[in-house]
N, C-alpha and C positions, 0 to 999 in steps of 0.2 A: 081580228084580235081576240075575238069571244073564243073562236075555237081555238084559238093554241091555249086561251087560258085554262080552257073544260080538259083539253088533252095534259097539260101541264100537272092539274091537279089530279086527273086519273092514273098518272104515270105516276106521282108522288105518292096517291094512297095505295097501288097494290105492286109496287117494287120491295119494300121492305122485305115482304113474304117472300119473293122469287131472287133475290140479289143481294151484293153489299155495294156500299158507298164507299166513295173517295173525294175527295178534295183535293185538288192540286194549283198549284201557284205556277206560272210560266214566266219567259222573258226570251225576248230573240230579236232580230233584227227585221226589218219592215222596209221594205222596196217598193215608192208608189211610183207607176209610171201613168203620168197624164195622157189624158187623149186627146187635149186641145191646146197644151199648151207643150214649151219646148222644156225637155229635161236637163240644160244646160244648168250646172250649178247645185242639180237638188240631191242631198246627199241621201243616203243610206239613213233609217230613222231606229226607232223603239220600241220594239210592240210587248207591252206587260196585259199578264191576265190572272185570274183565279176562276178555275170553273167544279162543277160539284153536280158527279153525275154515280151512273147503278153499275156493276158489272152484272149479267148474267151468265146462266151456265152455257147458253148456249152460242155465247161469242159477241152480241150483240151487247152496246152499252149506250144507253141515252145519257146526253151531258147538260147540262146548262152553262156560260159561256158568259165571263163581263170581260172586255180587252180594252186597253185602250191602244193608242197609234200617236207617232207622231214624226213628220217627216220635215224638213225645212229647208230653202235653200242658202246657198252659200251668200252672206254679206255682200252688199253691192255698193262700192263706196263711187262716188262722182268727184275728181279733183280737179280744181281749178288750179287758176296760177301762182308760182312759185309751192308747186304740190300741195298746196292748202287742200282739206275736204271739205267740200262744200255739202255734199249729204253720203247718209247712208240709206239704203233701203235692205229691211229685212222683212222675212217672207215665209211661215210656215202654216202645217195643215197638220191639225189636230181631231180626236175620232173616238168615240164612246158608242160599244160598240155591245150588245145584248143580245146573244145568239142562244139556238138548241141546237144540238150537233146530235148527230146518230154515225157510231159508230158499231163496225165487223170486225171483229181480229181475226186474221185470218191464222190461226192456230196451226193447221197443218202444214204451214210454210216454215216453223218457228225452227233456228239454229243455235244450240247453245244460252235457250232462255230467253232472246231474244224474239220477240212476236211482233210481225209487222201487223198492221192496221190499212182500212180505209174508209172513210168516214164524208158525210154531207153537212152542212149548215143552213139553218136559213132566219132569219132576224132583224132587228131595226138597229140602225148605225143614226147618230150623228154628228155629224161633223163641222168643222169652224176653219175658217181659210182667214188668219190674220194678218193682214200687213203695216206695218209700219215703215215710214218714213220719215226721218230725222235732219232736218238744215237748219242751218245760223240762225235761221229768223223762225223757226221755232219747229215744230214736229204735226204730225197727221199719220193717224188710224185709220182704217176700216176693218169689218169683218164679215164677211160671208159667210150664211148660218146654212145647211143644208141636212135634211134630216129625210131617211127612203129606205125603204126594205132592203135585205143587204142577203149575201148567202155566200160561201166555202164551199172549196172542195180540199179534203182534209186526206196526207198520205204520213204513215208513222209507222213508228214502231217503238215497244217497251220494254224493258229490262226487270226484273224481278229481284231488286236488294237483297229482300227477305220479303217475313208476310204481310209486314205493315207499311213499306217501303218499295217504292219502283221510282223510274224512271223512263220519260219518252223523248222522241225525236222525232219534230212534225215539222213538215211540212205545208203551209195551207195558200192556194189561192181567194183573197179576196176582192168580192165585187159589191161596195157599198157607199161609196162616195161619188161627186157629180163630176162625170168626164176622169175616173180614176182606177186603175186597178191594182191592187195591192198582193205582193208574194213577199212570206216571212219563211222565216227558218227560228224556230225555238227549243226552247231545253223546259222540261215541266219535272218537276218534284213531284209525285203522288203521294197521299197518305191515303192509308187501307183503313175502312175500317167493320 
C-alpha cells in the first residue's frame, strides 16, 4: 500500500507539466456471476463511478477510480395455506470499490473521432452480502463483510463533443468480490480541463 501511495503522489506531482486532467461521472449496468453459488434469480445490477485521471501526448492516461456495484436477487416469498405468505427472503451484494486504471488509446485505429481505448486496473474492493429475512413472528439479518484486492480489464472507446466535453463507452471485467466476477457496460461524461 506504501508503494502505490509514493507512485500515486509521483504521478500527481509531475503530470501537471506533461498532461491535462479530467473528471468524469459513469453509470451502466453490472453483471455478477457467482462461482459458488446458483445464479437463479439474481438480476442485472448498477454500477455508478466518478474517476479523475491525466491525458498525455502520447496516448497513455492514468486514472484514479471510486465505483460502486450493486446487484440482488429476485424476492423469494414462501406461501403457506390458503396462499398466506408466510416469509420473504431478500438477498443482495453491495461493493466500494477504489481503483488506478492505466489506460492506451489507441489513436491510429480512431474512425470519425471516435478512439477506442484499452486499459488495466488494479485496487481494493469492499464488499457486503446482505440478507434479510422476513416472517410473522418477526424478521432476521445477516451480513457478510469481505474486503481483497481487486483488478480490471478495461476495453473502450471516446467521442470528442468539443474540447471541454467527450464522451466514452466501456467496457470492464471485474474481479474483486469472494467467489464473484463482475462485467459492466457503462456511459461516462468527461470534463476536460
Amino acid at each position: 500500500m506504501k508503494l502505490l501511495s509514493l507512485i500515486t503522489i509521483f504521478i500527481i506531482s509531475i503530470s501537471p507539466i506533461f498532461a491535462h486532467q479530467y473528471v468524469a461521472l459513469d453509470v451502466g449496468t453490472s453483471d455478477l456471476n457467482l462461482t459458488n453459488a446458483s445464479h437463479s434469480g439474481l438480476k442485472v445490477g448498477l454500477k455508478a463511478g466518478i474517476k479523475y485521471g491525466y491525458v498525455f501526448q502520447n496516448g497513455f492516461r492514468p486514472e484514479f477510480e471510486c465505483s460502486y456495484r450493486k446487484n440482488s436477487y429476485s424476492t423469494k416469498y414462501t406461501i403457506g395455506e390458503q396462499d398466506f405468505t408466510v416469509s420473504k427472503e431478500y438477498n443482495n451484494f453491495h461493493s466500494w470499490c477504489y481503483m488506478v486504471n492505466g489506460f492506451y488509446d489507441l489513436s491510429k485505429l480512431s474512425v470519425s473521432d471516435i478512439v477506442p481505448y484499452l486499459g488495466v486496473g488494479v485496487g481494493y474492493c469492499q464488499s457486503v452480502q446482505h440478507k434479510k429475512l422476513r416472517q410473522i413472528i418477526g424478521s432476521s439479518s445477516s451480513k457478510l463483510r469481505d474486503s481483497r484486492f481487486a483488478y480490471q480489464g478495461i476495453l473502450g472507446a471516446k467521442f470528442a463533443i468539443n474540447d471541454i466535453y467527450s464522451t466514452a463507452v466501456e467496457y470492464h471485467y471485474f474481479c474483486g468480490q469472494d467467489h464473484a466476477k463482475s462485467h459492466s457496460v457503462e456511459l461516462a461524461l468527461v470534463r476536460n480541463f
